[in-house]
N, C-alpha and C positions, 0 to 999 in steps of 0.2 A: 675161275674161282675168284671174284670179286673180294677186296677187302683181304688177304691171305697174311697173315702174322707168322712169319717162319721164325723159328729163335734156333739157334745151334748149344746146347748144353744135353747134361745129361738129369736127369729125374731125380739121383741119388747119389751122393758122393761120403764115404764111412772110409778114415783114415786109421790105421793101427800103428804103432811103433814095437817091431818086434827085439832089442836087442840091434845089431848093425842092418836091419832087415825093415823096410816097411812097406805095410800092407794099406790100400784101400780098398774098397766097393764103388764099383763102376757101373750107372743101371743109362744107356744110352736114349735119347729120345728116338722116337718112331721115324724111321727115315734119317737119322744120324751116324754120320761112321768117326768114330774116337780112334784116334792111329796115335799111340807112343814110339816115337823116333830117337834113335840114340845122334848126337849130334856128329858130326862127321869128326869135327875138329877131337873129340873125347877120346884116350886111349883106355880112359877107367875102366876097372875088370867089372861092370855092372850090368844085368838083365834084367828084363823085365820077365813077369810071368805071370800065368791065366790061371787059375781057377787051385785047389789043393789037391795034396795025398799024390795018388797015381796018375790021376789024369794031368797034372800041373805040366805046363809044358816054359820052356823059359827061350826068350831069343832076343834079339837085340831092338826087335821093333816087335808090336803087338795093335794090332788092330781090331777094333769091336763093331760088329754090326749091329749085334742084335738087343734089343731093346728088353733086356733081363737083368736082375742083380749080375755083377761078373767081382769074382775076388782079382786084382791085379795087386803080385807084390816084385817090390824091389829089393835085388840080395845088396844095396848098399843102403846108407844114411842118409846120404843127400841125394837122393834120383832127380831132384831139380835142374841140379849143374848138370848133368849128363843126360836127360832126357826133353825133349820137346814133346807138346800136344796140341797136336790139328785135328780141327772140330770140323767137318766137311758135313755139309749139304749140296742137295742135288739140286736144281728145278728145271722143270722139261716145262717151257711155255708153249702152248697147243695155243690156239686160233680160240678155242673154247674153254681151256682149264687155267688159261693164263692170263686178266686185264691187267689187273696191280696186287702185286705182291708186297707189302713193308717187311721190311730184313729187319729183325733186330736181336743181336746175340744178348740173350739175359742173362750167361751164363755167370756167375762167381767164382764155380772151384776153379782148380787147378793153380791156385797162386800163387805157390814154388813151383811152378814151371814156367817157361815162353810158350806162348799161346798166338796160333794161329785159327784165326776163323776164314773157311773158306766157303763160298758159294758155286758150285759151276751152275752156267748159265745157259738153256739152250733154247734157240727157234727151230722154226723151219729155214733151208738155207739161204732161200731167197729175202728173210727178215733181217732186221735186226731188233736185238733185246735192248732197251731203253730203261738208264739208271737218271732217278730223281731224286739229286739230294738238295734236302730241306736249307732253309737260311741258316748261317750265313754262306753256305757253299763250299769247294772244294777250293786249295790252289794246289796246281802242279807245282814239284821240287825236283832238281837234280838227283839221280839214283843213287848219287853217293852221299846224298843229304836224307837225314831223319826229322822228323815232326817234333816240335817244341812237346805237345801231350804225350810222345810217346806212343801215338796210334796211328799207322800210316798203313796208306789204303794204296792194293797196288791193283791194276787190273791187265788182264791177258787176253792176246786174243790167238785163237786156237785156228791155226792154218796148217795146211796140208807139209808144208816146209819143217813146219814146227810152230812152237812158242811163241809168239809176237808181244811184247812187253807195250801195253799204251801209254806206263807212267807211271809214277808215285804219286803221290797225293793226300794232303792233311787237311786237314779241316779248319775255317775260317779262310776264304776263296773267293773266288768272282765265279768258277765255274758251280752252273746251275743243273748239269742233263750232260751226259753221253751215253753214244748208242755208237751198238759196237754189232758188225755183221757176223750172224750164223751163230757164233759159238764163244765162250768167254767162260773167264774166270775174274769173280771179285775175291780179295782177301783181305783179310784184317791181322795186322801181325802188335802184339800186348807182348814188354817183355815181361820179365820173371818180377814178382812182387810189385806189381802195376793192375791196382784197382779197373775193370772192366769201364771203361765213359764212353760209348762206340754211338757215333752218326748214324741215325739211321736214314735208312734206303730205304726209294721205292722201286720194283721189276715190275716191266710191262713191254709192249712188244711198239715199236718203232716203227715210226716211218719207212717210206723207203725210197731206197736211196743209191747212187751209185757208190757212194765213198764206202771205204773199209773202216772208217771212223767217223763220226762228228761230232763236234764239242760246241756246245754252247755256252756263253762268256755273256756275264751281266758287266760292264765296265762302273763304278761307282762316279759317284759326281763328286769333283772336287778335282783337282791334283794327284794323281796318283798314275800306277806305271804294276802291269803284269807280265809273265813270263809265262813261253808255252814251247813245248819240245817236242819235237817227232817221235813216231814209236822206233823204240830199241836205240833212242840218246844215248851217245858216247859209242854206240856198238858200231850200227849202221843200219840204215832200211832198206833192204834191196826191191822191195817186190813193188812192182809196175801200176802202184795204185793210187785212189785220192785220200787225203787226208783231207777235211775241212774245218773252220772255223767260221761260227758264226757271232757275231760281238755286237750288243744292242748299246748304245752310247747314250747318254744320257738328253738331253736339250740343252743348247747353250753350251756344249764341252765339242772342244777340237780334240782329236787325236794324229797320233803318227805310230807307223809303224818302222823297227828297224829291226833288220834282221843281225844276229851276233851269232858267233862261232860256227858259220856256214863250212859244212865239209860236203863237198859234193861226189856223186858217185863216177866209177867208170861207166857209162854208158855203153850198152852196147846198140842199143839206135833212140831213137826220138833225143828226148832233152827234158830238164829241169823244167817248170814255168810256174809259175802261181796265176791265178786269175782274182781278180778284183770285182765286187759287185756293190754299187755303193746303192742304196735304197733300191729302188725297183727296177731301176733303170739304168742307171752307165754301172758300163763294167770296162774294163780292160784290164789287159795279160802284163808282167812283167816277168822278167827273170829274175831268182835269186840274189845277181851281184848287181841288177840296176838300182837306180832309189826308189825308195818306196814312198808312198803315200804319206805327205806330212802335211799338219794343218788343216785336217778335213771334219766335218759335221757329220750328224746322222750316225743311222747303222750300218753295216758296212759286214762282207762274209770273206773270208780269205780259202781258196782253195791250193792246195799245195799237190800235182802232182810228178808223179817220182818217173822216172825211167827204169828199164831193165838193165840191170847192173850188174856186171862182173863180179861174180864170185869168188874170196879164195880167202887165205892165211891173212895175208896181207893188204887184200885188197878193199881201202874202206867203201862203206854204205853213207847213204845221204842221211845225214846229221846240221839238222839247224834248231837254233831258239829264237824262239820268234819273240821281241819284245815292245808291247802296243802302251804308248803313254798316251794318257786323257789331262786335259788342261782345260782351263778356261779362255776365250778370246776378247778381245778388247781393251779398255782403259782405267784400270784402277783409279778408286780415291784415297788416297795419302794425306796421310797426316799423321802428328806426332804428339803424343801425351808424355809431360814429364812431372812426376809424384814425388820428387825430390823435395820442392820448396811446402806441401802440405802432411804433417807429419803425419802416422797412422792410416792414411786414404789410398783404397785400392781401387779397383776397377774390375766388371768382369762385363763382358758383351758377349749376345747368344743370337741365332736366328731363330724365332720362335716360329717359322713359316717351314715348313720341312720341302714341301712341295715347292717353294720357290729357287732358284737359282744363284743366290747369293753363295759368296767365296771370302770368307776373311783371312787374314792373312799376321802371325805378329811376328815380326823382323825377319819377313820374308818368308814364313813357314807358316801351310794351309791349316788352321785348324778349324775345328767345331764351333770351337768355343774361346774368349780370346780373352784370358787373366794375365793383367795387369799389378803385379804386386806392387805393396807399397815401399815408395822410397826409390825407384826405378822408374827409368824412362825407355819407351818404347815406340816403335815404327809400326802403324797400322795400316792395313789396306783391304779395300771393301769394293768389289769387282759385283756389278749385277745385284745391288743388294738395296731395296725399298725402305726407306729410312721406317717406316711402316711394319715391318718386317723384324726388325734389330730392334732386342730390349737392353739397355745400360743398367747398372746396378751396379750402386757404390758403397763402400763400406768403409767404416772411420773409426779404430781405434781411440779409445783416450782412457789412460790410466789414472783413475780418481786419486788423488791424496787422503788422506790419514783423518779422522775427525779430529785428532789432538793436533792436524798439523794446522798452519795460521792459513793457507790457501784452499777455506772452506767457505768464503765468501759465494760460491755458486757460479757456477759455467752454464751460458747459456747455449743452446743447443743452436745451430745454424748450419745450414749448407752452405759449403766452400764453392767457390768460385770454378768453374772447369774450365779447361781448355777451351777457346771458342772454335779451334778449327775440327773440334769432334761432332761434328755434326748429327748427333744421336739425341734423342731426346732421354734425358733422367729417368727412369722409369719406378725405382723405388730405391730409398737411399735409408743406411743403417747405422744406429751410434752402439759402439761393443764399450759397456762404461764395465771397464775393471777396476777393484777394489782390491789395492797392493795390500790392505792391511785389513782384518776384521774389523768391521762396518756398514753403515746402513746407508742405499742410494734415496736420498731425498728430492720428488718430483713436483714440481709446482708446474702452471701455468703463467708463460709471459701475458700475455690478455685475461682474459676469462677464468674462471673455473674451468674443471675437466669434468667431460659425462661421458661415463661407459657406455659403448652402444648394446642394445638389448632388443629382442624381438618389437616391443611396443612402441621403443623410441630408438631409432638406427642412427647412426651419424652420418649424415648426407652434405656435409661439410665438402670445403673444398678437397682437403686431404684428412687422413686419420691415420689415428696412431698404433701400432702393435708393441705393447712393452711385452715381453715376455724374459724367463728366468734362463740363464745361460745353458743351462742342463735341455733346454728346446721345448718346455712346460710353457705355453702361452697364459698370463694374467689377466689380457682382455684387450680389445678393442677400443679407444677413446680418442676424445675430438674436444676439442677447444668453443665452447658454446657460450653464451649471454647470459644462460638459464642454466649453465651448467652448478654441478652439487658439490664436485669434488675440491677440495680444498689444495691437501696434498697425497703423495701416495711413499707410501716407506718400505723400500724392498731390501729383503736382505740378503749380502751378497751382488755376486756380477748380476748385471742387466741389458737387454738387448731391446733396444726402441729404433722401430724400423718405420718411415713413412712410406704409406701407399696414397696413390693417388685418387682422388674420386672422381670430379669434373673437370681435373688440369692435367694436362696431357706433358706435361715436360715439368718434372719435381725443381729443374733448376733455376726457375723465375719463381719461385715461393724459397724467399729466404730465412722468414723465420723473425725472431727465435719462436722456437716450437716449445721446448719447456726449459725451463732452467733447473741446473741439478746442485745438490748439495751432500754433504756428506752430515753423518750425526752417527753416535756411539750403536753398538750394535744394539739388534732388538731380538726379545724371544721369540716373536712368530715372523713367519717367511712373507707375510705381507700383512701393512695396516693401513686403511685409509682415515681420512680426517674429511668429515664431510658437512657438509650444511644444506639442510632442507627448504625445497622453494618453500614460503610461504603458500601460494597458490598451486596447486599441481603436487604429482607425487612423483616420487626419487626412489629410482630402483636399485639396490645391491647386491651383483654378483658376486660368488664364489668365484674364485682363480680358473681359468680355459672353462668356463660354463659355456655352453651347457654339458662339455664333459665333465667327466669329475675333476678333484683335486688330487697332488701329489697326495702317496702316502704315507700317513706322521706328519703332512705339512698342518697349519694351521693359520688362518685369516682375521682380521679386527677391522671395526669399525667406530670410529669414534663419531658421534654422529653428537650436535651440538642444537641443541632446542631453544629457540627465542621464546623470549620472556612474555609470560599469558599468554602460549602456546602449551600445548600436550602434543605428544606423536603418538600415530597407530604405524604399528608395527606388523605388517602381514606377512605371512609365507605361502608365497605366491604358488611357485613351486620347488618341489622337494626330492630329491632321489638321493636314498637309503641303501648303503651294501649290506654287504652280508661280513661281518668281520672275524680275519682269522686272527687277531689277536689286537687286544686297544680294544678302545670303544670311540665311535664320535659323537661329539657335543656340541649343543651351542647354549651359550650362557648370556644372558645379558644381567648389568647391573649398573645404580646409575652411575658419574662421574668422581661423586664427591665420596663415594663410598660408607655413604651411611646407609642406604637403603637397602633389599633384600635381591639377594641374588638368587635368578630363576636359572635351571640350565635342565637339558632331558639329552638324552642318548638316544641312538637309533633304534634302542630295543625298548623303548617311550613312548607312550601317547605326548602328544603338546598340543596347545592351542593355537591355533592358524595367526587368533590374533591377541598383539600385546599390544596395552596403551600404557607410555612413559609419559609422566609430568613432568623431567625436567632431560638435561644431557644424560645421555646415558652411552654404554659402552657396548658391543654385540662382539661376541667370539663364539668362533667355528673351528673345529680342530676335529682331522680325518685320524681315520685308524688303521691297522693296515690291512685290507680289504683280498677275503677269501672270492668274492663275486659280485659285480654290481661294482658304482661306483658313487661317489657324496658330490652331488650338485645342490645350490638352494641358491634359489633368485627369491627376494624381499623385496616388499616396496613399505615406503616412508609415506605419512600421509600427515600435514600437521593438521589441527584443529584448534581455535579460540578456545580459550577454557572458560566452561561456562559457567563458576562460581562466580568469575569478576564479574561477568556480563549482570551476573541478577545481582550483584550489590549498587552496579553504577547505575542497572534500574530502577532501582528502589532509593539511590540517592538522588536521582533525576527528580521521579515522581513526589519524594516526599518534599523537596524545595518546590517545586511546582506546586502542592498543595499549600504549602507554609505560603505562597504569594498568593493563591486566590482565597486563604483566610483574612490575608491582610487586605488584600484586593478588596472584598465583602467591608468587610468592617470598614473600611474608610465612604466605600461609595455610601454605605446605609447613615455614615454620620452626615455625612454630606446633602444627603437627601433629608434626612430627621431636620439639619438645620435651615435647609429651602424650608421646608412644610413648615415651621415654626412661626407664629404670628410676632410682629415686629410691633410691639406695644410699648409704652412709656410707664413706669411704675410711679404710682401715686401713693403716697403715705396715706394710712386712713385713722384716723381717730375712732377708737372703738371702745368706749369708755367702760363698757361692759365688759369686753371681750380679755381672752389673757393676754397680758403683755409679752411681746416675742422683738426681737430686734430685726431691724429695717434692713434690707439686704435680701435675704430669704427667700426666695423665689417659691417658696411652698408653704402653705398654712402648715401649724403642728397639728393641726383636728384636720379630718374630711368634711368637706361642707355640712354634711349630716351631722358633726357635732361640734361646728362648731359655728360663732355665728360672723364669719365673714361678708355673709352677702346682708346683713344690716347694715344701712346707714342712719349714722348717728346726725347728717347735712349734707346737704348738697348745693353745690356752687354752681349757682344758675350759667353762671357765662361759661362756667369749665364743663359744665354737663351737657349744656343745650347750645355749644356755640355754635352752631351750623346752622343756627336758625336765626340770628345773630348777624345783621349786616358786615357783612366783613371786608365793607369798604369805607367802613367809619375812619375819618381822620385822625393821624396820628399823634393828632393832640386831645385829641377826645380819650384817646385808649390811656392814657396816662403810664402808661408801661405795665398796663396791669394783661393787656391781652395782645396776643401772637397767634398771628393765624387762627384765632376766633375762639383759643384758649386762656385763659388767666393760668397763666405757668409762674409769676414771679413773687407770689406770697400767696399766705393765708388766712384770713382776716379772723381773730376771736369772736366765737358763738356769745349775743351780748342778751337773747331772748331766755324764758322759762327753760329749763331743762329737767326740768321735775327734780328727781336727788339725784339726777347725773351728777357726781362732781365736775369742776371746768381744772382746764386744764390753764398752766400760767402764762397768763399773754406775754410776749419777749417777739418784739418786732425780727422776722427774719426775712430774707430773701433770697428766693431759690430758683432761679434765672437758668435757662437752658443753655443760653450762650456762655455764662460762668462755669459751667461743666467741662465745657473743651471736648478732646478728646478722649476722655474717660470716662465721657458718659454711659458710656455700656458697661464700665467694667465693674466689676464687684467691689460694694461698698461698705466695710464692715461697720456696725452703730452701735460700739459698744461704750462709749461716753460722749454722745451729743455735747455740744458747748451751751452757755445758758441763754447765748442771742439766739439758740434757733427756739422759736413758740410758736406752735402750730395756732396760725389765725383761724377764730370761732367761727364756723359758716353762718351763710348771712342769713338763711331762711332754718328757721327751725322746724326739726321734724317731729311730729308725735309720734308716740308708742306705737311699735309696727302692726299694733290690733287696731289701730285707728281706720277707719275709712272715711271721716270728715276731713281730711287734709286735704286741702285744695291751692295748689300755686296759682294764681290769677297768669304769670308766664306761661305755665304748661293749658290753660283753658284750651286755646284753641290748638293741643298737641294729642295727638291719638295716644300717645304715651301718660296720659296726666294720671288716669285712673286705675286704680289696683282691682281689678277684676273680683278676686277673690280671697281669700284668707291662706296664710301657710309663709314658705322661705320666701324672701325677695332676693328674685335671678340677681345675677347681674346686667347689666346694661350696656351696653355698646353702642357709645352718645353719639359716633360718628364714624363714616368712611375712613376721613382723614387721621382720626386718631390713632390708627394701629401703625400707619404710614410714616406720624411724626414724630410718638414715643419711642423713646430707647426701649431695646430687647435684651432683657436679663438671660446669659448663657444659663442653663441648665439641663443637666444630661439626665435627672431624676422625674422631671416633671413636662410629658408630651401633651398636654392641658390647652389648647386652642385659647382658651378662656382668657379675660385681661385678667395681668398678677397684680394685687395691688399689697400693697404693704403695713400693716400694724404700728402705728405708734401708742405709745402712751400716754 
């Protein structure tokens, strides 16, 4: 029967209290025998008894087979003190009905009584029954010794003589398996008011074997030492048989065996011997009182057999304890750490290699694990151990002062210097900042800003940082970055900032400082950061141990600080919502300055994923106290140019740029008007007719059409026609009347008919180009002529412009001499050179190609 769960209890258990009488119900399990014993030592006048009325029967012990309600009552009050109960199972292991049995008593009653569980155990005679107890194992004790749990395991073996005692036995051991030939009893003995915690077993049928016992022994690794006692220690073992041990050693561990308190028997022939079997191969015999086996490797089986021994009253049996130390072999590494001169700084060293063979050792005593407290100096040693293997971790108290107190100038965080003969590498080192007084711990960055690490952007730094809150609530992850966001971080209460390493293999060649801390008056929320957003790229902020939730009732701030013609978008990234049993959670944001409107929603709220802030604003988060589910929310910050400035400095761009290509236009176009302008010389004209206007004027007051500018009243043959006019007549010929083959320097009076023209007053003047100067171009106002200027009469007189007899004998042979036809007379344009050597009257009114000539009186 494969897999067999035997339990020893009974089905039912119904207590009554009758007066000095008390009664239960007793329903036994199938295959169960319940036997109430009165204890020897008891003289108390007390029985037990079976069932009621007539059939009740009462006696000093009672025993139940059968697996039915049973009334048992006791004619006393306490049937505790005076009664025992043994729970007895059978199991018959057949070839077929027996592979593995698990034993386990579940029983609970019987609490006011001493409780024994027994098992008997049976093979065939030529087997043996084979017990399998689970880790950590059994150890043997002395018979006059009891079990720290108070649950001690004895087992029997059933021989023809009688009873054979193999040992006591408690739990937590090195023995793994004994098997025991033919026939046996296990038992469990629970005193009185001792909760049921029982080892479980497994039965199954054994090897086989000459020995009448065998025990199998796991030795642990490390330093250590067990004990092992022949069957019926202290009594004597007489009978002629083997007893064996087999002891599996670890790698790397010596042992030695010494045998103590050897009582040996009277022999009535052969002798004592033990045999030796060290792995597969040597073996040798010693005797009991030779030296045993010390300093040896491997596994290793000891066989112990006994002689036929004299019988009697007085006559002892063989009694030995057999006692096997395991050690380690070789040459330790020494050295000394002393924590005296660094205040606060401990030490703890671990093998984190289970599998390898390392042995630490502090002031001579093997342990696990090897704490160094602070303030204390101590003696290491490391036997067999891969530097590879050994993790260090140090830890640094510092108890922060007072915000009102004056030593709040800020401590900066650094690793202390180590021992150098510890030859461990740093592995993660820890600051415990206590705050003796209510207060806020204020965190900066000696370098950089600080950036929380986050699924999108991790900190892959050389090391990083775990601040977390002393209560063992982790804050976050953070690393000392170029690009980092965080400004400061403000926790309230104690804090615990621990370095882990990322790409540096030994924490004590990174000295730091790592952050510098400060103290400031207390704050209302359990953590605030103060942060600044890249311009470029987005900045993420986590809720406190995201992506679990936050404490409950704790609550989180963000002061996050907007540059100027910047906005922020405000996302929520992601969000998880409990369910709350009492509170509500929020998050609020509002800007800095407190004039703007504050937003906030609760988890039983819609909200918008996204906010955009125009200037600093403020973000709070505060949990509630959460019936299921938990409040995580990861944000990210996003800045953006604000794009009102953008379209004003557009528009201030574009509209100066237009204001220069009006002014651009307008200068090229005058500049061009004044090329294109003909460069003419203004001539006064006598217009005897015409309305008098003053000389300067660069425009008639009529349009030709009404008025009669293009009449001449004479013309001055050498001024009109000089270009026909040898113009290399000697300079004494010209008498200063002509230049360049114009008469420029007077006007001679008209002395011929002029019909009733009137004449004008002769008054010698002269008007010389070279008397002009410089200012011949410039505008000459003529509003009181002097009386020497007198416009001289031209020399040839003209007729009435209806004339066609007018004939200059000069102009005969000129294509120009004769007037075609009747109507206005053009103007004339005597010469090439004339436009060339006349002054040009500025005028911005008058774009006229034409020569300008001018109106006298």
């Amino acid at each position: 029967m494969t897999g067999m769960l035997l339990s020893a209890g009974m089905f039912g258990l119904i207590t009554r209290k009758h007066n000095k009488c008390q009664k239960i119900e007793v329903t036994p399990d199938s295959g169960t025998i319940v036997l109430f014993s009165k204890k020897a030592d008891q003289s108390l006048d007390c029985d037990v008894c079976k069932d009621e009325g007539l059939s009740q029967t009462c006696n000093s012990n009672l025993q139940l087979t059968e697996a039915r309600p049973t009334n048992v009552t006791f004619n006393c009050s306490q049937p505790g003190d005076v009664f025992t109960v043994e729970i007895n199972q059978k199991i018959d292991c057949s070839p077929t009905a027996c592979s593995i049995i698990a034993v386990h008593p579940d029983s609970t009653r019987f609490l006011k009584f001493s409780r024994t569980f027994t098992w008997d155990l049976k093979v065939q005679s030529s087997q043996m029954f084979q017990l399998d107890f689970p880790a950590p194992g059994m150890r043997q004790i002395k018979p006059s010794e009891s079990c720290p749990n108070k649950h001690t395991y004895t087992i029997i073996k059933y021989q023809r003589s009688g009873p054979n005692s193999i040992g006591k036995f408690c739990r937590n051991g090195t023995i793994t398996r004994i098997q025991v030939l033919f026939r046996g009893r296990v038992s469990l003995e629970v005193p009185k008011d001792t909760a049921l915690n029982p080892s479980d077993f497994k039965v199954s049928i054994g090897q086989d074997t000459e020995a009448l016992v065998v025990v199998d022994v796991k030795l642990p690794r490390g330093l250590s030492s067990a004990d092992f006692f022949t069957p019926n220690y202290g009594i004597g073992h007489y009978s002629e048989e083997k007893i064996k041990w087999n002891f599996a050693v670890m790698p790397m561990q010596n042992f030695t065996v010494l045998f103590q308190h050897y009582t040996p028997p009277e022999c009535k022939n052969n002798k004592v011997l033990v045999d030796y079997t060290l792995g597969d191969k040597t073996s040798f015999t010693k005797e009991p009182t030779d030296t045993q086996p010390t300093n040896k490797q491997g596994d290793f089986s000891l066989t112990l057999t006994s002689c036929e021994a004299k019988r009697g009253n007085n006559v002892p049996g063989l009694s030995l304890n057999i006692n096997v130390a395991v050690f380690r072999g070789g040459t330790p590494y020494l050295c000394s750490v002393d924590l005296r001169k660094e205040e606060g700084l401990s030490l703890q060293i671990e093998n984190k290699n289970p599998e390898s063979y390392c042995e630490m050792s502090l002031n001579s005593v093997a342990q696990e694990k090897i704490v160094v407290p602070a303030g204390t100096k101590a003696d290491l040693s490391f036997l067999d151990c891969p530097v590879q293997d050994l993790q260090l971790t140090a830890t640094k108290t510092i108890d922060c002062p007072s915000a009102s107190s004056r030593a709040t100038s800020g401590t900066s965080l650094t690793i202390p210097t180590l021992d150098p003969s510890l030859h461990v590498p740093l592995h993660q080192f820890t600051w415990l900042l206590r705050v003796l007084d209510q207060g806020t711990v204020d965190l900066t960055s000696s370098n950089n800003n600080l950036h929380q690490s986050v699924p999108d952007k991790e900190c892959n730094e050389r090391v990083s940082l775990l601040i977390s809150e002393t209560d063992g609530s982790n804050i976050g992850q953070f690393c000392s970055l170029a690009e980092g966001t965080i400004q400061k971080i403000q926790i309230k209460g104690n804090v615990s900032i621990t370095v882990n390493p990322k790409t540096v293999k030994d924490l004590s060649q990174e000295k730091g400082p790592f952050l510098k801390v400060a103290m400031s008056p207390e704050i209302t929320e359990n953590v605030i950061y103060t942060v600044s957003p890249l311009v470029s790229g987005s900045m993420y902020l986590a809720t406190p141990n995201w992506p679990d939730g936050m404490n409950s009732s704790s609550s989180v701030s963000w002061i996050v600080r907007v540059p100027q013609e910047h906005m922020a978008e405000l996302q929520f990234t992601n969000v998880s919502k409990p369910v709350c049993d009492s509170g509500h959670t929020e998050v609020a944001i509002r800007p800095l300055d407190s004039r703007g409107q504050t937003q906030s929603w609760r988890e039983d709220q819609s909200f918008d994923n996204t906010v955009i802030q125009q200037q600093s604003f403020y973000l709070n988060m505060s949990n509630c106290e959460p019936k299921s589910g938990h409040f995580a929310v990861l944000s990210k910050v996003t800045l953006h140019k604000e794009t009102k400035n953008f379209l004003s400095i557009i528009l201030a761009v574009v509209g100066v740029l237009l204001l220069l290509l009006i002014i651009t236009l307008i200068v090229v176009c005058v500049i061009r008007k004044r090329k294109n302008k003909p460069k003419t010389n203004r001539s006064s004209i006598f217009l005897p007719r015409g309305k008098p206007f003053l000389p300067g004027n660069a425009t008639f007051p009529k349009s030709r059409a009404d008025n009669e500018s293009h009449v001449y009243a004479s013309i001055d043959d050498p001024t009109m026609y000089g270009n026909f006019v040898d113009k290399n007549q000697p300079a004494e010929v010209d008498n200063g009347a002509w230049s360049n083959g114009h008469q420029v320097d007077a006007y001679h009076p008209f002395t011929g008919p002029s019909d009733s023209i009137p004449s004008a007053k002769d008054s010698p003047a002269e008007y010389s180009i070279e008397g002009r100067g410089g200012d011949r171009d410039a505008y000459q106002p003529f509003l009181q002529p002097p009386n020497t200027f007198n416009l001289q009469r031209p020399r040839s007189p003209l007729v009435s412009q209806g004339s066609l007899g007018f004939e200059d004998r000069r102009m005969v042979d000129n294509e120009l001499h004769t007037f075609k036809s009747f109507g206005d007379i053009n103007p004339i344009r005597l010469s090439a050179d004339e436009s060339r050597l006349q002054p040009q009257m500025e005028s911005d009114t008058d774009s006229n190609t034409e020569p300008e000539y001018e109106e006298a009186i």
